[in-house]
Backbone as a printed PyTorch tensor [residue, N CA C, xyz], in Angstrom:
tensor([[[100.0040, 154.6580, 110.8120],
         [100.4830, 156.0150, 110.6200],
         [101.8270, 155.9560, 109.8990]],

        [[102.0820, 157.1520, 108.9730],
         [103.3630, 156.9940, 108.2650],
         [104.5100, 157.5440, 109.1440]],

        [[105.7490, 156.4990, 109.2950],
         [106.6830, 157.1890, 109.9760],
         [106.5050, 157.1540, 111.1980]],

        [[105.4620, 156.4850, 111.8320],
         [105.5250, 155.9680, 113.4030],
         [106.9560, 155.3370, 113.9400]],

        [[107.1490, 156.2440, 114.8630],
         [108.2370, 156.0790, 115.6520],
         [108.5760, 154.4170, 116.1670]],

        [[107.2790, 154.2850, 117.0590],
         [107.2410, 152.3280, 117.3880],
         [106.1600, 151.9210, 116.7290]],

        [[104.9190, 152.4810, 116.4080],
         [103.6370, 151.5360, 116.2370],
         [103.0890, 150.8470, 117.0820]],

        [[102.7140, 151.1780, 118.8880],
         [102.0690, 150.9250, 119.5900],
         [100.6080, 150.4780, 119.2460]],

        [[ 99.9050, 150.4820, 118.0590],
         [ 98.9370, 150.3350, 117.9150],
         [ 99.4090, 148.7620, 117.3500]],

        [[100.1080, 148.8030, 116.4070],
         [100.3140, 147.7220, 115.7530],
         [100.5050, 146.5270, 116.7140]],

        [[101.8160, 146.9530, 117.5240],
         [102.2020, 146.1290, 118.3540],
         [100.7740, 145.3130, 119.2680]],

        [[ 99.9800, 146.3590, 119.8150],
         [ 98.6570, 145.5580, 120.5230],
         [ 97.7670, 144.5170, 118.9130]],

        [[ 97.8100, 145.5850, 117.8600],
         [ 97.0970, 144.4110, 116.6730],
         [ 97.6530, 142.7520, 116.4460]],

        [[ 99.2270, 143.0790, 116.4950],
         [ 99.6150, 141.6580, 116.6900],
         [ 99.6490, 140.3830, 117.9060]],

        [[ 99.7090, 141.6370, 119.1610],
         [ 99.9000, 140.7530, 120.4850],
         [ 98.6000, 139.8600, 120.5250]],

        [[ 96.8830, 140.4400, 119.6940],
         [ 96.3490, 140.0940, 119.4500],
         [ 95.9230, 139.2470, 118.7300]],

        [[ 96.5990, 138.8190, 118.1680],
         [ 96.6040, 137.9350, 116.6940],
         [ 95.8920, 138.2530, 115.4400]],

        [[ 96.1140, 139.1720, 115.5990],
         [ 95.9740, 140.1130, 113.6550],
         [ 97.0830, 139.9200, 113.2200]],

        [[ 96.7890, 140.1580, 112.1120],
         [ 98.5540, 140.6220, 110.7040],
         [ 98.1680, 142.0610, 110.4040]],

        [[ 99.0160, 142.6110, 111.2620],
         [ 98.7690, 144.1810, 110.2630],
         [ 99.7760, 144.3710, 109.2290]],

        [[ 99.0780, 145.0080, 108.2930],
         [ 99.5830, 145.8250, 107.2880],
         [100.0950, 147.0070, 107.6280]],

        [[101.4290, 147.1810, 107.2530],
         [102.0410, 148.7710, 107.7070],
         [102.6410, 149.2990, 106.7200]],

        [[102.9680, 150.9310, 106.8180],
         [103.3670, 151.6830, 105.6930],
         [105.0730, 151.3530, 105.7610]],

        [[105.7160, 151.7080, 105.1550],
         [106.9470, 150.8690, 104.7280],
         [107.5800, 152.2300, 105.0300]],

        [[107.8610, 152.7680, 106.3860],
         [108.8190, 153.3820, 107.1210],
         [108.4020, 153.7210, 108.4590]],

        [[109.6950, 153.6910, 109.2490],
         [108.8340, 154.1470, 110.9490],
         [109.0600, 152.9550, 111.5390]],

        [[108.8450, 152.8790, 112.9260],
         [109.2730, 151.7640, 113.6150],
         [108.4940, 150.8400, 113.5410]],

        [[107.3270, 150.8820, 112.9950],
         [106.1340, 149.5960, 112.6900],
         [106.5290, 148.5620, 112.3190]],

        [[107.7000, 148.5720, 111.3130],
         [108.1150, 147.8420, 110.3930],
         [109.0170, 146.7230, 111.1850]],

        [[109.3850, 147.0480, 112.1730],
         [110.4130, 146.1110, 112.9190],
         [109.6040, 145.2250, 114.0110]],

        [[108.3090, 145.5640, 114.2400],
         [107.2290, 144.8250, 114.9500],
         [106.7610, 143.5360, 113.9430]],

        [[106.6690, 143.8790, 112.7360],
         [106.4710, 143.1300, 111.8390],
         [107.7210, 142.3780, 111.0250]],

        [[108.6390, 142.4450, 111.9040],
         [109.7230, 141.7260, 111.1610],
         [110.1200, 142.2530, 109.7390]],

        [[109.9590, 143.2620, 110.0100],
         [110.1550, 143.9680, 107.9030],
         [109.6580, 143.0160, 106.8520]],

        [[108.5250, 142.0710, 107.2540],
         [108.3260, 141.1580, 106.2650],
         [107.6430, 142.1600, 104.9390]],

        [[108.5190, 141.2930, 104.2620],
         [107.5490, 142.5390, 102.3890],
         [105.9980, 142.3610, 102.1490]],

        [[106.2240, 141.3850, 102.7050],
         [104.0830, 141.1010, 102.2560],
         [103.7070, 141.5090, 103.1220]],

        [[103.8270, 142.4410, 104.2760],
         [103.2230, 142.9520, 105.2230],
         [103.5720, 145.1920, 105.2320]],

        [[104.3180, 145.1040, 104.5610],
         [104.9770, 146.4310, 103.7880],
         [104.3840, 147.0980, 102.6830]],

        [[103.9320, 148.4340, 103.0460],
         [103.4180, 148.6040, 101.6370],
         [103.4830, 150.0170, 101.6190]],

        [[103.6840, 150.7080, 100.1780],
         [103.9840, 151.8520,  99.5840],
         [102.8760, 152.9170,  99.6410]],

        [[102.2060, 152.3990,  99.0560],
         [100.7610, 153.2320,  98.6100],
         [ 99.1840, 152.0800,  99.0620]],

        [[ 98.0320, 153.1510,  98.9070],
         [ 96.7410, 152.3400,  99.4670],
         [ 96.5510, 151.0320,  98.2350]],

        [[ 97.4770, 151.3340,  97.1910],
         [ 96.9380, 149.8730,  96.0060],
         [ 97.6200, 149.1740,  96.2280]],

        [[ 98.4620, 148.9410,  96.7940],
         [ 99.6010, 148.0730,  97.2040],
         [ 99.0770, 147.4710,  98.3680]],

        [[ 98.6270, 148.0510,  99.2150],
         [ 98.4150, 147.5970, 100.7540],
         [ 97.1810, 146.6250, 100.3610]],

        [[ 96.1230, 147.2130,  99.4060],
         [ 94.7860, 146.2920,  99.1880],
         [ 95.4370, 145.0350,  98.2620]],

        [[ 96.7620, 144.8090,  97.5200],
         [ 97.3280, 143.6000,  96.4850],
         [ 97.5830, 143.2030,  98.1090]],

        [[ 98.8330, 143.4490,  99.1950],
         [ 99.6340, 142.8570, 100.0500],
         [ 98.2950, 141.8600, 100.6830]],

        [[ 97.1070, 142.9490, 100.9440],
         [ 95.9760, 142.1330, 101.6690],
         [ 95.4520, 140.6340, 101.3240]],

        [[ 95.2650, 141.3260,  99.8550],
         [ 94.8000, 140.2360,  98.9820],
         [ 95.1130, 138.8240,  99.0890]],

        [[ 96.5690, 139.0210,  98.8940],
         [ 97.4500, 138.3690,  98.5610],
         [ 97.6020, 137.0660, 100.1120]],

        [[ 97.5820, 137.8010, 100.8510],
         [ 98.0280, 137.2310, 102.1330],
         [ 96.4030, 135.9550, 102.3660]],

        [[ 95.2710, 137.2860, 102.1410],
         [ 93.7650, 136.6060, 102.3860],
         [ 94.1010, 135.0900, 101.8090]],

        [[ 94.1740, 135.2650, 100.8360],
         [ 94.3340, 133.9280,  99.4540],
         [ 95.0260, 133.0270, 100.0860]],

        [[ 96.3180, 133.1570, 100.7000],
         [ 96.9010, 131.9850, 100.9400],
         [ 97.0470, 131.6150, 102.1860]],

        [[ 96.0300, 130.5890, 102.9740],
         [ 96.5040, 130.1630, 104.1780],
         [ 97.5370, 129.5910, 105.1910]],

        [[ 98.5990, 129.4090, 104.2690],
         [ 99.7730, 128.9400, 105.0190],
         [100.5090, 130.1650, 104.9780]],

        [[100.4320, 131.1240, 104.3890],
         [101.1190, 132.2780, 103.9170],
         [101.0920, 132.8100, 105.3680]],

        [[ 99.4010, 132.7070, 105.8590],
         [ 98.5680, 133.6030, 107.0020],
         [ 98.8370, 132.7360, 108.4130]],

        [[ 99.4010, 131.1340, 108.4830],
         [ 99.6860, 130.8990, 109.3770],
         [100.9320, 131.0070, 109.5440]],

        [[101.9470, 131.2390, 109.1280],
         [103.1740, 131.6220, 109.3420],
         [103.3610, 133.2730, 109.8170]],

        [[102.6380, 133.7690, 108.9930],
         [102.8430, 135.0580, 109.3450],
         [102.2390, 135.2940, 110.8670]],

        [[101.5200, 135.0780, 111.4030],
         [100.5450, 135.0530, 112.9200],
         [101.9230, 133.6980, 113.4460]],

        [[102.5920, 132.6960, 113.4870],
         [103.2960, 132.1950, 114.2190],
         [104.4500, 133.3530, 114.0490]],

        [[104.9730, 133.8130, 113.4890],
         [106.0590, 134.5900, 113.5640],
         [105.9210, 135.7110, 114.4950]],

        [[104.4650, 136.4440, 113.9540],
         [104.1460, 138.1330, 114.8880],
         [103.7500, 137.1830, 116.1170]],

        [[103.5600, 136.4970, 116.6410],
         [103.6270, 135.8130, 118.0990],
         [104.6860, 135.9030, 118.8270]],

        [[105.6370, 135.9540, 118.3610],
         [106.6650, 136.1630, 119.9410],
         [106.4970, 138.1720, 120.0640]],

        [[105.6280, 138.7300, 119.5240],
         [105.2180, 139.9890, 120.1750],
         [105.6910, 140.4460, 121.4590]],

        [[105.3270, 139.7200, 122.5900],
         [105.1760, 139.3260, 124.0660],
         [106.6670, 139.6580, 124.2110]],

        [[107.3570, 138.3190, 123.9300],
         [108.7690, 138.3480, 124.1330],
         [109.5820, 139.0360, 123.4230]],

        [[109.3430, 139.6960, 122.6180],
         [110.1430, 140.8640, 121.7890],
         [109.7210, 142.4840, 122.6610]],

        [[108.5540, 142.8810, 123.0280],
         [108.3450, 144.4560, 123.4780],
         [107.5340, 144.3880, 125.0160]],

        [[107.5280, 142.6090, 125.6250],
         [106.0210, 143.0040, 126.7220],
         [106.7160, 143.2950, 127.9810]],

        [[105.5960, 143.3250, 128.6700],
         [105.9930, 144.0490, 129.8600],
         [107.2950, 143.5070, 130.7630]],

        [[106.9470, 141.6180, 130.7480],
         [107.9220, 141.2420, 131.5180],
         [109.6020, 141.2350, 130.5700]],

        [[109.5950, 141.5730, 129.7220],
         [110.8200, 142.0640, 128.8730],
         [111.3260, 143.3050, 129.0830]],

        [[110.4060, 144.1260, 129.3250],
         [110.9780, 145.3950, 129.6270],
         [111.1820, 145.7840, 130.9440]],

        [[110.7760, 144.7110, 132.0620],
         [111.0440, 145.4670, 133.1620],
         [112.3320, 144.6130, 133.8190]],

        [[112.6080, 143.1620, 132.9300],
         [114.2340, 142.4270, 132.9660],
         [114.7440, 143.7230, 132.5480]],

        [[114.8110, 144.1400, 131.3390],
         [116.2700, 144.8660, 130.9020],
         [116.4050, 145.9630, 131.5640]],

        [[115.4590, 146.2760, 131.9880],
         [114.8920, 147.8660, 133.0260],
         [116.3860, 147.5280, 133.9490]],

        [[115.6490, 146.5250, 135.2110],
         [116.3050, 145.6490, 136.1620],
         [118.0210, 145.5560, 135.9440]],

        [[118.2750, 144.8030, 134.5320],
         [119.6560, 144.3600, 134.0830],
         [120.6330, 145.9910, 133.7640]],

        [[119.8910, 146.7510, 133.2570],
         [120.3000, 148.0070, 132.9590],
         [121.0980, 148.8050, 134.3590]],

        [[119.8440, 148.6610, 135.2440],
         [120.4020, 149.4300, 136.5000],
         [121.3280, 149.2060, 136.8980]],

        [[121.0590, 147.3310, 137.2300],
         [122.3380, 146.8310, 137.8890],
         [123.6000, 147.4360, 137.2070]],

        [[123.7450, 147.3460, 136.1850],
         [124.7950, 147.4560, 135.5640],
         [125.6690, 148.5980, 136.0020]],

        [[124.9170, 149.8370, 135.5020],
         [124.7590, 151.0780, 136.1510],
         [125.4690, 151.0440, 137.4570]],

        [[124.8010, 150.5490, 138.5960],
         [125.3570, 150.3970, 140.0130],
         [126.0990, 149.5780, 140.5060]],

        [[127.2010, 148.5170, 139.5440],
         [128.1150, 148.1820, 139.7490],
         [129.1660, 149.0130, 139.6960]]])
């Protein structure tokens, strides 16, 4: 979606081990590390970014080792530390 706030969808596409392709604004983009080959303007761009990525296999294993720390960037046990660390803080 253009202009997605987080990209909850995305985020489960990667926790999964896909590479999504996202539109190049909105919070999607920071799930994906703002990488440019994963960024794209328009639908001809997104089918070159695809292309492009298909073609090269080291391109495609880097990109899937990188969207892997998913987990530790948005998952549950991350959010319910800072949840935790937040309060405390709070109630000191």
């Amino acid at each position: 979606m253009d202009h997605e706030h987080f990209g909850m969808a995305v985020g489960e596409l990667a926790a999964g081990g896909t590479i999504p392709f996202v539109p190049n604004g909105g919070g999607q983009r920071e799930i994906v590390h703002e990488r440019e080959e994963l960024l794209y303007e328009s639908a001809d761009e997104a089918v070159e970014k695809i292309d492009h990525v298909l073609s090269d296999p080291e391109l495609r294993r880097e990109l899937r080792d990188q969207l892997g720390d998913i987990e530790e960037r948005f998952g549950r046990k991350r959010f319910k530390r800072t949840i935790r660390e937040t309060v405390e803080q709070t109630l000191r």
